[in-house]
FILO-453987 format. One record per atom (N, C-alpha, C): residue number from 1; residue in three letters; x, y, z. Coordinates in Angstrom, 2 decimals. Example, Ala and Ser with C-alpha at 12.3 -4.5 7.8 and 13.67 -1.06 7.14 Angstrom:
# FILO-453987
<site num="1" residu="ALA" u="13.19" v="-5.69" w="7.80"/>
<site num="1" residu="ALA" u="12.30" v="-4.50" w="7.80"/>
<site num="1" residu="ALA" u="13.20" v="-3.30" w="7.80"/>
<site num="2" residu="SER" u="12.85" v="-2.25" w="7.08"/>
<site num="2" residu="SER" u="13.67" v="-1.06" w="7.14"/>
<site num="2" residu="SER" u="12.90" v="0.03" w="7.87"/>
This chain:
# FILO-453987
<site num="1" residu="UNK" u="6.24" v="-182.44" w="-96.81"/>
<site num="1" residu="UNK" u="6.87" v="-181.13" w="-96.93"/>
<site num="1" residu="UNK" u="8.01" v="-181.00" w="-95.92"/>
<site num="2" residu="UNK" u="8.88" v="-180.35" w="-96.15"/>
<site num="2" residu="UNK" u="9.81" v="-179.83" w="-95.25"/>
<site num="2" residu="UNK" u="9.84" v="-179.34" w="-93.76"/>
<site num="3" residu="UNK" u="8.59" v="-178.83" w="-93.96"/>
<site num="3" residu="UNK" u="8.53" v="-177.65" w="-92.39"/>
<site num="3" residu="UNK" u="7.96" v="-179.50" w="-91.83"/>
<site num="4" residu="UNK" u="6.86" v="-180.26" w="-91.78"/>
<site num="4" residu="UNK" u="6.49" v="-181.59" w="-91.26"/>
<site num="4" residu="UNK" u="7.25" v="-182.41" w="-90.84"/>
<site num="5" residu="UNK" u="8.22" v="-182.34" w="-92.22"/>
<site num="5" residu="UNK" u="9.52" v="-183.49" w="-91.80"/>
<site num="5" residu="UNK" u="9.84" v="-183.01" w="-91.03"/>
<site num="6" residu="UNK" u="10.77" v="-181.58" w="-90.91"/>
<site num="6" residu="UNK" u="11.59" v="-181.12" w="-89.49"/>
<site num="6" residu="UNK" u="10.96" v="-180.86" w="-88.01"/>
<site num="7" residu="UNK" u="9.62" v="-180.69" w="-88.27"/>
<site num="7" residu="UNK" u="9.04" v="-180.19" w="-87.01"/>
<site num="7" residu="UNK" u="8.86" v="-182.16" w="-86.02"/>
<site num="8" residu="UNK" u="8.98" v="-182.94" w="-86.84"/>
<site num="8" residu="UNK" u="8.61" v="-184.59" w="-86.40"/>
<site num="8" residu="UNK" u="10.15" v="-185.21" w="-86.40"/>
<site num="9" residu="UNK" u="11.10" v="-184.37" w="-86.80"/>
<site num="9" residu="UNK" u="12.14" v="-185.23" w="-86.61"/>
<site num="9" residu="UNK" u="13.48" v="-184.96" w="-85.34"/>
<site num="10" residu="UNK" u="13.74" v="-186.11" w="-85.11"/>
<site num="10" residu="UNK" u="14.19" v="-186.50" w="-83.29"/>
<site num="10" residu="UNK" u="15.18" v="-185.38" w="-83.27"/>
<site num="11" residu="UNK" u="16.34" v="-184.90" w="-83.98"/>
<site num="11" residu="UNK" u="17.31" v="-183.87" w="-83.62"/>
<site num="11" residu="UNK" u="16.55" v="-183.03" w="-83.63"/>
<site num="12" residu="UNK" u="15.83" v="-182.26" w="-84.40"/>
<site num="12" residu="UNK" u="15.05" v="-181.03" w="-83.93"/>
<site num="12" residu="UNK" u="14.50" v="-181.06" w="-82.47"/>
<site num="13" residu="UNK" u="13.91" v="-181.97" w="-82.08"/>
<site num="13" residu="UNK" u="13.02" v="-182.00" w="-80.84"/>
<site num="13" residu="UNK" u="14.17" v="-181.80" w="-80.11"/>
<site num="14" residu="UNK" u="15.32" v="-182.93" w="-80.13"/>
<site num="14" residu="UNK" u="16.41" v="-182.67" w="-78.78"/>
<site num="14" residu="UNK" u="16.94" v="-181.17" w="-78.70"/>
<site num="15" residu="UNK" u="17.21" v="-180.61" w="-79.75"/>
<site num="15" residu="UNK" u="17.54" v="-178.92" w="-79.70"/>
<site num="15" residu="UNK" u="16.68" v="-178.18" w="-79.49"/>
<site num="16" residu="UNK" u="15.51" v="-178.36" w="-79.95"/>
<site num="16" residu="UNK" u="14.18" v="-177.50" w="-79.11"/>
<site num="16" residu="UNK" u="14.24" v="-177.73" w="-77.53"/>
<site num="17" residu="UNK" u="14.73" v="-178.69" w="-76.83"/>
<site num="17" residu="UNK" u="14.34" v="-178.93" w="-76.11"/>
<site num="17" residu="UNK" u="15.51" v="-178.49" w="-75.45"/>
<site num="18" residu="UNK" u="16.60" v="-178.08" w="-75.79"/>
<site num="18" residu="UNK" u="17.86" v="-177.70" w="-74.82"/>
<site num="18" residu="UNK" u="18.07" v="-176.31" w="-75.22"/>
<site num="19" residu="UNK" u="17.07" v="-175.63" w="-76.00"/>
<site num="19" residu="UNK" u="17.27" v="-174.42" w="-75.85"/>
<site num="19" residu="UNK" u="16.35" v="-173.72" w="-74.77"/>
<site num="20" residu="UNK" u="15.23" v="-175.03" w="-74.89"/>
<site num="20" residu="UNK" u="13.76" v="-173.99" w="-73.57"/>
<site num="20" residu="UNK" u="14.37" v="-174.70" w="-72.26"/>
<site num="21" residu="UNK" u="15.49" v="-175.38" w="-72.07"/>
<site num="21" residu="UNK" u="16.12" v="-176.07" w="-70.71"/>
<site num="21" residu="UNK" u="17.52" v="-174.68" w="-70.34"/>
<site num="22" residu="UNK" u="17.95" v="-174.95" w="-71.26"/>
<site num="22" residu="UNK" u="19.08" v="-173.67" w="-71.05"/>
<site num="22" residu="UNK" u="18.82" v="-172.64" w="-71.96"/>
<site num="23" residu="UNK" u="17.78" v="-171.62" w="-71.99"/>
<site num="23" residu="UNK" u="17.64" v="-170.37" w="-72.81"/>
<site num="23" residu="UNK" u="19.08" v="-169.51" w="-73.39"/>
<site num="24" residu="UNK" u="20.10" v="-169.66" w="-72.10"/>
<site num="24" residu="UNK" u="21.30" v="-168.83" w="-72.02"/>
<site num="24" residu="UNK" u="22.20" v="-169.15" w="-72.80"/>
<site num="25" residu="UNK" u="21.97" v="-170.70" w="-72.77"/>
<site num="25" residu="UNK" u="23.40" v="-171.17" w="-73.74"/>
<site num="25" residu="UNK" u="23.00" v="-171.09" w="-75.14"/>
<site num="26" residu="UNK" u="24.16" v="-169.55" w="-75.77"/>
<site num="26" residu="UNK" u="23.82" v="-169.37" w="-76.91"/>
<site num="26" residu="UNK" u="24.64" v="-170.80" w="-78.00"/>
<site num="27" residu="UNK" u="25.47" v="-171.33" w="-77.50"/>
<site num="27" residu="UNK" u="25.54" v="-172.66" w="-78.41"/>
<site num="27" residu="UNK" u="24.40" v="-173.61" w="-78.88"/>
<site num="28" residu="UNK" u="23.41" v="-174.22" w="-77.54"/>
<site num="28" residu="UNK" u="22.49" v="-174.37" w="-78.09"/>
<site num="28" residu="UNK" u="21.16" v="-173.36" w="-79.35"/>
<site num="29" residu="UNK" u="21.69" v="-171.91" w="-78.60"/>
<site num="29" residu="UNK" u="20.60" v="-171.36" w="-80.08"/>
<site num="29" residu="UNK" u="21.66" v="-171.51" w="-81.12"/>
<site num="30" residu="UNK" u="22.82" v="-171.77" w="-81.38"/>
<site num="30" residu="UNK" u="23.54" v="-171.63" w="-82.83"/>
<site num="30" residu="UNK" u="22.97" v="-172.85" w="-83.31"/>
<site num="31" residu="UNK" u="23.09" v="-174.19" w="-82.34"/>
<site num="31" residu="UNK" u="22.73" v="-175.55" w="-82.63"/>
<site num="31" residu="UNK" u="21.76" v="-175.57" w="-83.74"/>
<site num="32" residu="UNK" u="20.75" v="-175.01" w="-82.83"/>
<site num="32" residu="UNK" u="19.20" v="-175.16" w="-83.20"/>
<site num="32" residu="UNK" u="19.27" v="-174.51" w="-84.51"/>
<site num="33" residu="UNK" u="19.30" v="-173.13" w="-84.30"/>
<site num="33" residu="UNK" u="19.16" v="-172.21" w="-85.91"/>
<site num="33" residu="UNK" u="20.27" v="-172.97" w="-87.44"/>
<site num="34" residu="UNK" u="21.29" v="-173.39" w="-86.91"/>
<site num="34" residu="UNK" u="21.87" v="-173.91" w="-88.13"/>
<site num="34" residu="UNK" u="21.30" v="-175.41" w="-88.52"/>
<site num="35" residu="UNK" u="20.84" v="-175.67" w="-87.68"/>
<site num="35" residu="UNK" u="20.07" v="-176.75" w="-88.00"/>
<site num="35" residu="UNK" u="18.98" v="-176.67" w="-89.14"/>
<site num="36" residu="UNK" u="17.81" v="-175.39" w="-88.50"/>
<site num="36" residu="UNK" u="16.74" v="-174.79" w="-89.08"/>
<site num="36" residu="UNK" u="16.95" v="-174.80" w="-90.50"/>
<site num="37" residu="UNK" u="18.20" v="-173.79" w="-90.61"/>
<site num="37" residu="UNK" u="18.11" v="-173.10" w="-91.60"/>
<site num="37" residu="UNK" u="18.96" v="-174.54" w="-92.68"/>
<site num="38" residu="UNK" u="19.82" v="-175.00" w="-92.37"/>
<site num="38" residu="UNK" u="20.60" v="-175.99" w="-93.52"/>
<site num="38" residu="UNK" u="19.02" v="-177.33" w="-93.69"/>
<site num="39" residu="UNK" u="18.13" v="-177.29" w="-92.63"/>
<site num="39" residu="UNK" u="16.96" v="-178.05" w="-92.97"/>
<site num="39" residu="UNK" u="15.96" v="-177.17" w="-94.26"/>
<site num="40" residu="UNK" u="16.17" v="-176.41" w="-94.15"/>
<site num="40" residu="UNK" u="15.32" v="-175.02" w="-94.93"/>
<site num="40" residu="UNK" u="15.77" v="-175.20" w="-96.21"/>
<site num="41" residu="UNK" u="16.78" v="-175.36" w="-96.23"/>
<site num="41" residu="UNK" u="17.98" v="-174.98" w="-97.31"/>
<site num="41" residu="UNK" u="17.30" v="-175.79" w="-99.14"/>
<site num="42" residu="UNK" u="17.34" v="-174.98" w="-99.97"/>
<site num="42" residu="UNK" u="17.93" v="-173.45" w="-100.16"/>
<site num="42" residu="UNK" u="16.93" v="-172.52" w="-99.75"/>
<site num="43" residu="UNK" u="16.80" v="-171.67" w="-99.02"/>
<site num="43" residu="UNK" u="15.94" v="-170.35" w="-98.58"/>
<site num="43" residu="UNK" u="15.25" v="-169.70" w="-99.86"/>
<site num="44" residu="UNK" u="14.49" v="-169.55" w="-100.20"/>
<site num="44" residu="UNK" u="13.84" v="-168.27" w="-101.45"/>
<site num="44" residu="UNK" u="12.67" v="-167.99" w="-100.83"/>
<site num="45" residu="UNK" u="11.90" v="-166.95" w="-101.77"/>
<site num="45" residu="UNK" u="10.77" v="-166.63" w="-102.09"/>
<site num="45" residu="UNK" u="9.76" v="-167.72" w="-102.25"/>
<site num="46" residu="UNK" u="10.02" v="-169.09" w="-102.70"/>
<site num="46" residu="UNK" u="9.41" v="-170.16" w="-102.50"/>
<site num="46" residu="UNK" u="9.40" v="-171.27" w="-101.51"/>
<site num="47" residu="UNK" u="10.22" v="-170.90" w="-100.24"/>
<site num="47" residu="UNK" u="10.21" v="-171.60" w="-98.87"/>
<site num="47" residu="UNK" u="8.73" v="-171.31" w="-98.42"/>
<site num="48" residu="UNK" u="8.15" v="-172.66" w="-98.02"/>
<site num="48" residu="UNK" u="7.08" v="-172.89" w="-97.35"/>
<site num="48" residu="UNK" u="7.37" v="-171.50" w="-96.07"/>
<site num="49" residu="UNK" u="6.28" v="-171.11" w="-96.09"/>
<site num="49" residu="UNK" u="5.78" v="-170.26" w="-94.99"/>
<site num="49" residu="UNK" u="5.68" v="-170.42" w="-93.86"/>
<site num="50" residu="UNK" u="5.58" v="-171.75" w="-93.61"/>
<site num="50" residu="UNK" u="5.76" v="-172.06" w="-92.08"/>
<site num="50" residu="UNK" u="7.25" v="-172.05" w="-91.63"/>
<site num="51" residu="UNK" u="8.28" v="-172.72" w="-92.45"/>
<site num="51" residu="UNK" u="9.45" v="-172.34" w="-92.68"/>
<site num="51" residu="UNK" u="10.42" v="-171.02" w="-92.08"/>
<site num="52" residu="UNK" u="10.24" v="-170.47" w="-93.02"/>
<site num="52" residu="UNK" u="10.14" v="-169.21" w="-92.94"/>
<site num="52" residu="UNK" u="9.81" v="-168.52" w="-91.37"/>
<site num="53" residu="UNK" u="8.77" v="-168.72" w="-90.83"/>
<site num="53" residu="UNK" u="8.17" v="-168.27" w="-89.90"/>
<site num="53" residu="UNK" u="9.21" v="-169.20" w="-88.75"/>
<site num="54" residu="UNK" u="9.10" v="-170.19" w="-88.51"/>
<site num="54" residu="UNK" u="10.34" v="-170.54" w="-87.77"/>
<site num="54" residu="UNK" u="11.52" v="-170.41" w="-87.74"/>
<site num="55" residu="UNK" u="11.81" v="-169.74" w="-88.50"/>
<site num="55" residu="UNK" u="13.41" v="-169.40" w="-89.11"/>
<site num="55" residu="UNK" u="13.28" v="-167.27" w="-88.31"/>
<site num="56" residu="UNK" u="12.39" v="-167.06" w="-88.88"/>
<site num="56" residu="UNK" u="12.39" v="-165.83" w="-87.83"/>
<site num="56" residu="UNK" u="11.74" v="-165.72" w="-86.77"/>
<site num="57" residu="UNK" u="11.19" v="-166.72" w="-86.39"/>
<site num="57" residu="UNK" u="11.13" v="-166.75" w="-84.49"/>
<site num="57" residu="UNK" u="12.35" v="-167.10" w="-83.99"/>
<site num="58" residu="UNK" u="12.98" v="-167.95" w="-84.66"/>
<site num="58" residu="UNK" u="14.22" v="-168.42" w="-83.96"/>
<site num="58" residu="UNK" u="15.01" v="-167.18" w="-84.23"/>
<site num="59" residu="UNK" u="15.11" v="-166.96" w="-85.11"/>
<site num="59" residu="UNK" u="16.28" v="-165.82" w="-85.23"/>
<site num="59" residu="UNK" u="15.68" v="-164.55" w="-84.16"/>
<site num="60" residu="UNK" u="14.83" v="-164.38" w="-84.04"/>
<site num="60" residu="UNK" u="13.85" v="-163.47" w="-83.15"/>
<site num="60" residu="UNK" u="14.10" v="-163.71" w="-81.41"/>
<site num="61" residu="UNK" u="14.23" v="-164.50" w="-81.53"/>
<site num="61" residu="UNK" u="14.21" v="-165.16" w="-79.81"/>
<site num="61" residu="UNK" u="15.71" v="-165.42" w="-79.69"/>
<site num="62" residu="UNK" u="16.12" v="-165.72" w="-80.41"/>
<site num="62" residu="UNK" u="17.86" v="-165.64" w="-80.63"/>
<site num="62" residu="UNK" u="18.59" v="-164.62" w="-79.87"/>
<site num="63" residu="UNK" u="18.21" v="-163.39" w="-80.51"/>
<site num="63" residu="UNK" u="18.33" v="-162.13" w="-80.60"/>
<site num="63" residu="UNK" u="17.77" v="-161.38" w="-79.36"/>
<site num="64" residu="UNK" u="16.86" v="-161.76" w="-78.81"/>
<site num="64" residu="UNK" u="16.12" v="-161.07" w="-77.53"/>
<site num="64" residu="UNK" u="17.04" v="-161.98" w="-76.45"/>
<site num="65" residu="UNK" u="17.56" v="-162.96" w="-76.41"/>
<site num="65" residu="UNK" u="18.41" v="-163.78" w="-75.56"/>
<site num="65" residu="UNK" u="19.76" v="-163.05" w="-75.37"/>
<site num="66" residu="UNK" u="20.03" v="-162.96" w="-76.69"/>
<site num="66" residu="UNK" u="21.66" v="-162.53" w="-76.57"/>
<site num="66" residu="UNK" u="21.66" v="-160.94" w="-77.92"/>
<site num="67" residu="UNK" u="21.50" v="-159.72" w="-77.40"/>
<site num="67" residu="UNK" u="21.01" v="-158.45" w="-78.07"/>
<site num="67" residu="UNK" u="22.46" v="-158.31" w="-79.02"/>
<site num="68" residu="UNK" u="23.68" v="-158.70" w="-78.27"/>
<site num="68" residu="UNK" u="24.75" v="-158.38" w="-78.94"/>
<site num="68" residu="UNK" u="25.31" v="-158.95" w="-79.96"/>
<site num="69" residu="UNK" u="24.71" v="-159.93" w="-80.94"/>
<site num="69" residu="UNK" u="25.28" v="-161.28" w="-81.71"/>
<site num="69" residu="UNK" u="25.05" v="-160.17" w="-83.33"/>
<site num="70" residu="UNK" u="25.92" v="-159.25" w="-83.26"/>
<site num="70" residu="UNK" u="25.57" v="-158.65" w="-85.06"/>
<site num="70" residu="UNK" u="25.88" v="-159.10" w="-85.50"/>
<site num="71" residu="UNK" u="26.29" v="-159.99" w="-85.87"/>
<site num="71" residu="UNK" u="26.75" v="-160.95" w="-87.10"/>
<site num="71" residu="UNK" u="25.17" v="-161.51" w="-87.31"/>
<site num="72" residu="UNK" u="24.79" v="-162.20" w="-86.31"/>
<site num="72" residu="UNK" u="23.32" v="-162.64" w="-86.95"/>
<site num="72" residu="UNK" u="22.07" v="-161.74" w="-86.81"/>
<site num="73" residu="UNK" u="22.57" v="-160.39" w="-86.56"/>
<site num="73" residu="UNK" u="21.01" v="-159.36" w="-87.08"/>
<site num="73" residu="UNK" u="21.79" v="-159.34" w="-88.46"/>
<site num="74" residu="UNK" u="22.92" v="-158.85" w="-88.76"/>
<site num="74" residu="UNK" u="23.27" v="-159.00" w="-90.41"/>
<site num="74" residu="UNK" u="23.11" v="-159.94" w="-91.38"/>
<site num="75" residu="UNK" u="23.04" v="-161.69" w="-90.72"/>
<site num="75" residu="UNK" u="22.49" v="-162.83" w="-91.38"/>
<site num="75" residu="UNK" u="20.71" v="-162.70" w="-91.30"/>
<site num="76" residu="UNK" u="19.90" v="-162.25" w="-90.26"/>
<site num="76" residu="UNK" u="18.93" v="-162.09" w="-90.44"/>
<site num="76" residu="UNK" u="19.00" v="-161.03" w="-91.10"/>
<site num="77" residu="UNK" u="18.99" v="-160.06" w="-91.27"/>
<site num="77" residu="UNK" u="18.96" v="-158.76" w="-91.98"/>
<site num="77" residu="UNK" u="18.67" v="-159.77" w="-93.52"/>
<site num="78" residu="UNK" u="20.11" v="-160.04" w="-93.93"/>
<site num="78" residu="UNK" u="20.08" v="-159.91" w="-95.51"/>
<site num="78" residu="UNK" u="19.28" v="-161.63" w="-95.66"/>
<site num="79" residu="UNK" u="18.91" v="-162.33" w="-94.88"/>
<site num="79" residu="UNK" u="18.04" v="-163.24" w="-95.33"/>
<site num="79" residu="UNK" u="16.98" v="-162.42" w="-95.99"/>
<site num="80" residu="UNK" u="16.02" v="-161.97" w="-94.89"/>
<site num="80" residu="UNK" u="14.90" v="-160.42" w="-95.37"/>
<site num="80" residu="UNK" u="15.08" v="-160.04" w="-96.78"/>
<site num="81" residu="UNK" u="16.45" v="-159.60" w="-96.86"/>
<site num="81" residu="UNK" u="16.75" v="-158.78" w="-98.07"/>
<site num="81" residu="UNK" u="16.62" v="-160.17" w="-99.42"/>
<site num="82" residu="UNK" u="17.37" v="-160.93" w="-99.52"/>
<site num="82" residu="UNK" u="17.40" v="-161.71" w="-100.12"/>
<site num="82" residu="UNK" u="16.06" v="-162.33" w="-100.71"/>
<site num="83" residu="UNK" u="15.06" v="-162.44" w="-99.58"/>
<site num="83" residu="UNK" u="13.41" v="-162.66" w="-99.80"/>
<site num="83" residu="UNK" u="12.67" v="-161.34" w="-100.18"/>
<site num="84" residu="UNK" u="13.54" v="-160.18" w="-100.49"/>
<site num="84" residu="UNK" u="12.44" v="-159.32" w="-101.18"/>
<site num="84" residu="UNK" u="11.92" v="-158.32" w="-99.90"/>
<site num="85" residu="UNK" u="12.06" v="-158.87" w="-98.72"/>
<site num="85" residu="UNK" u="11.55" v="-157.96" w="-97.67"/>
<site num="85" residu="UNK" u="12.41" v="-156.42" w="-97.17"/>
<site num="86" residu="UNK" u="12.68" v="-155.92" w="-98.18"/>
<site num="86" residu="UNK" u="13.76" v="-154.91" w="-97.78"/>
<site num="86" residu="UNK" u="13.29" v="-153.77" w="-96.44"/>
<site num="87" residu="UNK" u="12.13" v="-153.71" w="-96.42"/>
<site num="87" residu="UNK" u="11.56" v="-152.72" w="-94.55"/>
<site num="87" residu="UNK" u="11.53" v="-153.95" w="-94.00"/>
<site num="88" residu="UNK" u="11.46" v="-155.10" w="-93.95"/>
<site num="88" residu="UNK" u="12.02" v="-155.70" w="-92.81"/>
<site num="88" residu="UNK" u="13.11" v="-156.41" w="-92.84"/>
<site num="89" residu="UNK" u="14.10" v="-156.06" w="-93.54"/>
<site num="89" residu="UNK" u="15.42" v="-155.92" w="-93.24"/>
<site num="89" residu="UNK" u="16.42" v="-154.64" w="-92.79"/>
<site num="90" residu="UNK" u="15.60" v="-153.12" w="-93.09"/>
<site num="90" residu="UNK" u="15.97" v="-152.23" w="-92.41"/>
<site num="90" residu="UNK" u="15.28" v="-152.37" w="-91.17"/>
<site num="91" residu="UNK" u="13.90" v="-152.73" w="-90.80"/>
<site num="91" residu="UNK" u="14.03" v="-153.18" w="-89.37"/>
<site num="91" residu="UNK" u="15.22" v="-153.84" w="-88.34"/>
<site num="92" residu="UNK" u="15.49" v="-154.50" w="-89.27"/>
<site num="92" residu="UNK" u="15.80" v="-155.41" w="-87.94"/>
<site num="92" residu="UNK" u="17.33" v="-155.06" w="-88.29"/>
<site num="93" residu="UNK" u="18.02" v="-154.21" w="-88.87"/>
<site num="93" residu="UNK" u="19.11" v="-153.44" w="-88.56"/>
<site num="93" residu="UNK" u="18.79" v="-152.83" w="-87.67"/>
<site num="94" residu="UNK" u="18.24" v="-151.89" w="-87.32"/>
<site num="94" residu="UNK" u="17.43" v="-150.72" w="-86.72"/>
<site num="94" residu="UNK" u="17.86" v="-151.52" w="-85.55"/>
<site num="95" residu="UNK" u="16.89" v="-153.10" w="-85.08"/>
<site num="95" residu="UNK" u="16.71" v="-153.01" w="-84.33"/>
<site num="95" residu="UNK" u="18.07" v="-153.76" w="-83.44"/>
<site num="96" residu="UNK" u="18.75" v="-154.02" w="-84.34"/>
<site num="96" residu="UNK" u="20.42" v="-154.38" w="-84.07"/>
<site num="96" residu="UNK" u="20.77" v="-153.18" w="-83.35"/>
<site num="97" residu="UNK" u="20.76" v="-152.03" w="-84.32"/>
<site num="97" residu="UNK" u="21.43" v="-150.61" w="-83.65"/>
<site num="97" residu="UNK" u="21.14" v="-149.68" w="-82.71"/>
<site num="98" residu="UNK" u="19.96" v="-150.24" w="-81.90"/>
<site num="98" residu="UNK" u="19.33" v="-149.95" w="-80.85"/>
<site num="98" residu="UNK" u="19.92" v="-150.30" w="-79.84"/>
<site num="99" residu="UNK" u="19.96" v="-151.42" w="-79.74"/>
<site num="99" residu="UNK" u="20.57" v="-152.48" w="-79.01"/>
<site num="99" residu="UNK" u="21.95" v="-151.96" w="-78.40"/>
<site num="100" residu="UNK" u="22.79" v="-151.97" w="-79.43"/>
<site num="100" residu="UNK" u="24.06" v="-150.92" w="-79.45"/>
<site num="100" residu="UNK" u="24.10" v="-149.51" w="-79.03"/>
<site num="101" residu="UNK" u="23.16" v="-148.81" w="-79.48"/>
<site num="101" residu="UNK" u="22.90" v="-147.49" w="-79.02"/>
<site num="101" residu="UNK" u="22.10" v="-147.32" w="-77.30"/>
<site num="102" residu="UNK" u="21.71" v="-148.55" w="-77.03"/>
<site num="102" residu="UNK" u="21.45" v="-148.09" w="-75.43"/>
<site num="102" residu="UNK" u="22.22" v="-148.78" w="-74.53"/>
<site num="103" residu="UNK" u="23.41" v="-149.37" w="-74.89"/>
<site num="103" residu="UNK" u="24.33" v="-149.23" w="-73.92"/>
<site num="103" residu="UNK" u="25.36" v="-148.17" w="-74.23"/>
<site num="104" residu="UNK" u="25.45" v="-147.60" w="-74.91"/>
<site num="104" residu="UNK" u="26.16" v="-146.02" w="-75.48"/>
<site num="104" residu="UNK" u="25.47" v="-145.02" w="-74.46"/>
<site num="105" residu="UNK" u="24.03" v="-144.68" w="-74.58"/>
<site num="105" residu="UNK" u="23.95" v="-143.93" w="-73.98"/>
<site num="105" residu="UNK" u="24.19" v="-144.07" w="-72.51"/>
<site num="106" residu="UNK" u="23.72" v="-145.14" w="-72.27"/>
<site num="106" residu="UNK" u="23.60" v="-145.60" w="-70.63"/>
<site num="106" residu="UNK" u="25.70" v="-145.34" w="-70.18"/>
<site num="107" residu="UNK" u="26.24" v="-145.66" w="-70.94"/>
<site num="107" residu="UNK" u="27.52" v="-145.35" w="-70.04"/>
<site num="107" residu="UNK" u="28.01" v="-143.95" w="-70.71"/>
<site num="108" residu="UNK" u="27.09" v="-143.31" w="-71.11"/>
<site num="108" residu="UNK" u="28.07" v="-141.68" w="-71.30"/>
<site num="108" residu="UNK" u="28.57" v="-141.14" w="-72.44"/>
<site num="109" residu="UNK" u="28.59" v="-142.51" w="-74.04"/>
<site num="109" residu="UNK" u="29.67" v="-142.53" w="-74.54"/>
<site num="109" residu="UNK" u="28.85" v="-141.99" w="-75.88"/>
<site num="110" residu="UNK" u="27.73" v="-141.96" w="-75.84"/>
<site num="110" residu="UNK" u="27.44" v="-140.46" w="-76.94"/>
<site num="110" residu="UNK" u="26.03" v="-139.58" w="-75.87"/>
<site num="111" residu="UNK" u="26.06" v="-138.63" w="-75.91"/>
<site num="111" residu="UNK" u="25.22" v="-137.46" w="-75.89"/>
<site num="111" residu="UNK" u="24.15" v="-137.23" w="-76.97"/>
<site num="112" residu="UNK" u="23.06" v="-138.01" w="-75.83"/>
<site num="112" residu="UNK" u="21.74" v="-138.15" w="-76.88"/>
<site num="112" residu="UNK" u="21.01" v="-136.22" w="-77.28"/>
<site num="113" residu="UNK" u="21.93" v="-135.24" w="-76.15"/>
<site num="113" residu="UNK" u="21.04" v="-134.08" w="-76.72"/>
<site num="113" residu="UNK" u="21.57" v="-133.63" w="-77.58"/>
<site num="114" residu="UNK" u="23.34" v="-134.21" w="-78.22"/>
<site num="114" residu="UNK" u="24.33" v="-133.53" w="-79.20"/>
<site num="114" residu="UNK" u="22.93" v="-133.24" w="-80.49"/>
């Protein structure tokens, strides 16, 4: 299966392994995730589940690393959407626009009592 092959094969390991060495360098998370996902590839409703599940940890841990990358809460977003998960693709807009919305409030630039 797919998720076996990739989880045993040598480029995966070296990018797993330079993302838990340098967490910060978001090149290594682009590395890793485009890797994931063109290993995944094509994505559906019929991607192995383990799959899947590594494809949104990574995108998950991605995202808690670097809060500001909307382009990929919108690639995660409409993956979600695309699989049918439409509340957890308004999640994780949500949780894009959070992100955005508390450095707004924190410097002044909307009025949370408006």
């Amino acid at each position: 299966d797919k998720y076996t092959a990739l989880i045993h094969d040598e480029n995966f390991s070296t990018l797993t392994l330079n993302v838990s060495r340098y967490p910060k360098s978001l090149a290594y998370w682009e590395k890793l995730l485009n890797y994931i996902v063109k290993a995944s590839a094509p994505i559906c409703k019929s991607t192995e589940p383990q799959l899947l599940k590594l494809i949104r940890c990574t995108y998950s841990s991605m995202l808690n690393e670097f809060p500001y990358l909307e382009n990929y809460y919108i690639d995660f977003a409409l993956l979600e959407y695309k699989l049918g998960n439409v509340s957890m693709s308004h999640k994780i807009f949500q949780r894009g626009l959070q992100a955005f919305n508390k450095d707004l409030y924190y410097y002044g630039l909307v009025n949370p009592f408006d």
